[in-house]
C-alpha positions as CSV (number, residue, x, y, z in Angstrom):
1,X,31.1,-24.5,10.4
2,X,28.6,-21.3,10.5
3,X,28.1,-22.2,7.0
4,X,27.3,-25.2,7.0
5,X,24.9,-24.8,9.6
6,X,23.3,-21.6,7.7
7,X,22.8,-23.8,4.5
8,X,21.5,-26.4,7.0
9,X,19.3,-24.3,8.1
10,X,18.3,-22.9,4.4
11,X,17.6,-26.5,2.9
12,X,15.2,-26.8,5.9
13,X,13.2,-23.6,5.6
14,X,13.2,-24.6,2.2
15,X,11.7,-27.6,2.1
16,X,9.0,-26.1,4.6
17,X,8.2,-23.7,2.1
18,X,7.6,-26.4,-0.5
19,X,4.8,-28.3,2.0
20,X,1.6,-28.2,1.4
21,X,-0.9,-27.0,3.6
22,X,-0.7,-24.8,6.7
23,X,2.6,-22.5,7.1
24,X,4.9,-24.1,9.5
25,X,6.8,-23.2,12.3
26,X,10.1,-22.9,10.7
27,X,8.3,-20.6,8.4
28,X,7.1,-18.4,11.6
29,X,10.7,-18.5,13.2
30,X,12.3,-17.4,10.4
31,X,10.4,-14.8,9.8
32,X,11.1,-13.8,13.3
33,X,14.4,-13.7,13.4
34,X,14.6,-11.8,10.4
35,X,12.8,-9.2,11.6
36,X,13.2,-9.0,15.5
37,X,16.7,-10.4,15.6
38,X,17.1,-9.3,19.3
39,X,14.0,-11.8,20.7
40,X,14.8,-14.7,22.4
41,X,11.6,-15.7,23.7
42,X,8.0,-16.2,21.8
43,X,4.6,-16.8,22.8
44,X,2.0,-19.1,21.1
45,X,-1.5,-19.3,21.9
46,X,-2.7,-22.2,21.1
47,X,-5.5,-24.9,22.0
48,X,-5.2,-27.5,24.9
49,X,-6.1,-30.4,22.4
50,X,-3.0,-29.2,19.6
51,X,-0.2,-29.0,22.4
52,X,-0.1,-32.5,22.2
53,X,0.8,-32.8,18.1
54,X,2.2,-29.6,18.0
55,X,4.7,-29.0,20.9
56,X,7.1,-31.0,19.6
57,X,7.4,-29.4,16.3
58,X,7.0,-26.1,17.5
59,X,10.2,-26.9,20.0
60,X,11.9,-28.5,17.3
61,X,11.5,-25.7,15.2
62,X,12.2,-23.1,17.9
63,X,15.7,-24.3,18.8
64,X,16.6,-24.4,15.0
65,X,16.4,-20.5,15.1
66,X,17.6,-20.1,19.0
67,X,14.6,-19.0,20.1
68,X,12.4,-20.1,23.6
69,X,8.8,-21.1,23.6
70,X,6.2,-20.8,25.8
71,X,2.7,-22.3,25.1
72,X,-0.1,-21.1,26.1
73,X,-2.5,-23.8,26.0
74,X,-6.9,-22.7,26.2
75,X,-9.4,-25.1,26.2
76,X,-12.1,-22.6,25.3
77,X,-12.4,-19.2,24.6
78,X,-13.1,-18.0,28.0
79,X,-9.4,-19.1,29.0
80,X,-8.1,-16.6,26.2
81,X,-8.2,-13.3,28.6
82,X,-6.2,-15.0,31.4
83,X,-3.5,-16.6,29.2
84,X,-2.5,-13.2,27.7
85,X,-2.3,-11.3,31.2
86,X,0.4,-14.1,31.4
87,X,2.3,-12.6,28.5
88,X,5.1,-10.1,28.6
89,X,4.6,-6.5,27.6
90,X,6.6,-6.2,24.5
91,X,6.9,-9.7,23.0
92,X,5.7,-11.7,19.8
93,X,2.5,-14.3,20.2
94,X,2.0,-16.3,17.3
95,X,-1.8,-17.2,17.3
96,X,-2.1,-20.9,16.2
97,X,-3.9,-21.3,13.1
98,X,-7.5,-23.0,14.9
99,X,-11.3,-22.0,14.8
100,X,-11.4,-20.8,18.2
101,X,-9.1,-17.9,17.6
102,X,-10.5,-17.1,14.1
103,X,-14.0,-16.5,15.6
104,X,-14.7,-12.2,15.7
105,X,-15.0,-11.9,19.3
106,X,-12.1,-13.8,19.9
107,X,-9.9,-11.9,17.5
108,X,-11.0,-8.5,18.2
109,X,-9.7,-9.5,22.4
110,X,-7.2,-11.0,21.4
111,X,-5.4,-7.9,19.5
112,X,-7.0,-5.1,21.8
113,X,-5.0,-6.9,25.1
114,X,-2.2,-6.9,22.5
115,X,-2.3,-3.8,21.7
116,X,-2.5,-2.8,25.8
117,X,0.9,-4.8,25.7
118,X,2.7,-4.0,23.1
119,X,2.7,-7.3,22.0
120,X,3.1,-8.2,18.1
121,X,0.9,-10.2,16.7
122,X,2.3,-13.2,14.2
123,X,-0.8,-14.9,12.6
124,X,-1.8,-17.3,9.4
125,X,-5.1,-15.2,9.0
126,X,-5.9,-13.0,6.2
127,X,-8.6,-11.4,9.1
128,X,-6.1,-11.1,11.8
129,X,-3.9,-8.9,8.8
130,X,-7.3,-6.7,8.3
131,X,-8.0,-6.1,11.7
132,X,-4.2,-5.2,12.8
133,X,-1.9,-8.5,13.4
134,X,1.6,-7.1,12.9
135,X,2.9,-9.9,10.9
136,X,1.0,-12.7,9.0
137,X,1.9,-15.5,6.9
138,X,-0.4,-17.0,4.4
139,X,-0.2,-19.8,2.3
140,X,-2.6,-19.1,-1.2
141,X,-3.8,-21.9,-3.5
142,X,-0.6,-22.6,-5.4
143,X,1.0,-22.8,-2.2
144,X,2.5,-19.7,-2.3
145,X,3.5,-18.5,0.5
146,X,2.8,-14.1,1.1
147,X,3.7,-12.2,4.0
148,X,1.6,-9.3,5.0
149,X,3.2,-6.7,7.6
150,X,0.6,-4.4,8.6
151,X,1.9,-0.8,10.3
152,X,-1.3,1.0,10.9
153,X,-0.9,-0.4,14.8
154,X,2.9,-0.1,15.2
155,X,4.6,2.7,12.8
156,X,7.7,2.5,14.8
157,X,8.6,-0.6,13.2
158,X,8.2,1.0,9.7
159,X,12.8,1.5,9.4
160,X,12.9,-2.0,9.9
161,X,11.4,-2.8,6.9
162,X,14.2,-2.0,4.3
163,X,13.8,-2.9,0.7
164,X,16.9,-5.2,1.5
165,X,14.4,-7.0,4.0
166,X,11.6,-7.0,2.2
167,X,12.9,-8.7,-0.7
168,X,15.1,-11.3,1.6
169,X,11.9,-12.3,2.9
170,X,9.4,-12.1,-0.2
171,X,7.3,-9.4,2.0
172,X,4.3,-9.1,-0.5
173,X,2.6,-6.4,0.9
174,X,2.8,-3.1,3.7
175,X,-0.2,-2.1,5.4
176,X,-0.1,1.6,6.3
């Protein structure tokens, strides 16, 4: 039964990997649980006007891997500060992939308070990967998909990245 539901589970990350377009959630919670296999819960910041197209997936996606969601829904950038005094010290935000949290200001916040609280940073955002987001997942022009895992802001995660994981999960490049 566990392996059916693991090649279940494969065929569907799969074919996620083969979309077009944006990385999707599957994507994000696989990456996850590869890496923090321990987490239960994750955060995602994301705006008020994508909750409603996105929620469902996200949940869908979510309970594929066991994990629990909470949104974190901002109508505009001044909502940003109060949502993340919300999040717990210690856990993983994945920053949804929209124009209010690509701006500068917004980024640079959003990664200081995460910093304050421990709090990895999962992103789709080659700028987010410069500027110190923990783990980010980009799709290039051939729809490839590369995963950055930048260290410079949190070393002690640098034993977790075997070469056994690295190459389960096509890790393209370290920061350090």
């Amino acid at each position: 039964m566990r392996k059916l539901i693991f090649s279940i589970l494969l065929i569907i990350v799969s074919q996620q990997f083969c979309q077009a377009g944006k990385v999707s959630w599957g994507q994000y919670f696989y990456a996850i649980r590869q890496i923090f296999p321990q987490i239960k819960n994750v955060s995602v910041i994301i705006t008020e006007e994508a909750v409603s197209t996105q929620e469902k997936s996200i949940t869908r996606a979510a309970a594929a891997f066991k994990l629990k969601i909470k949104l974190f829904p901002v109508a505009d950038t001044r909502e940003i500060g109060s949502e993340m005094k919300l999040m717990d010290e210690g856990s993983i935000l994945i920053i949804f992939d929209d124009p209010l949290f690509m701006n500068k200001s917004s980024m640079i916040y959003i990664l200081s308070k995460a910093r304050d609280k421990n709090i990895s940073v999962i992103t789709c955002s080659e700028k987010y990967a410069e500027a110190g987001a923990f783990l980010t997942l980009i799709k290039d022009q051939s729809n490839k998909l590369r995963l950055v895992v930048n260290l410079k802001f949190q070393p002690e995660f640098a034993a977790k990245f075997t070469p056994e994981l690295q190459k389960k999960l096509g890790i393209s490049e370290i920061l350090k």
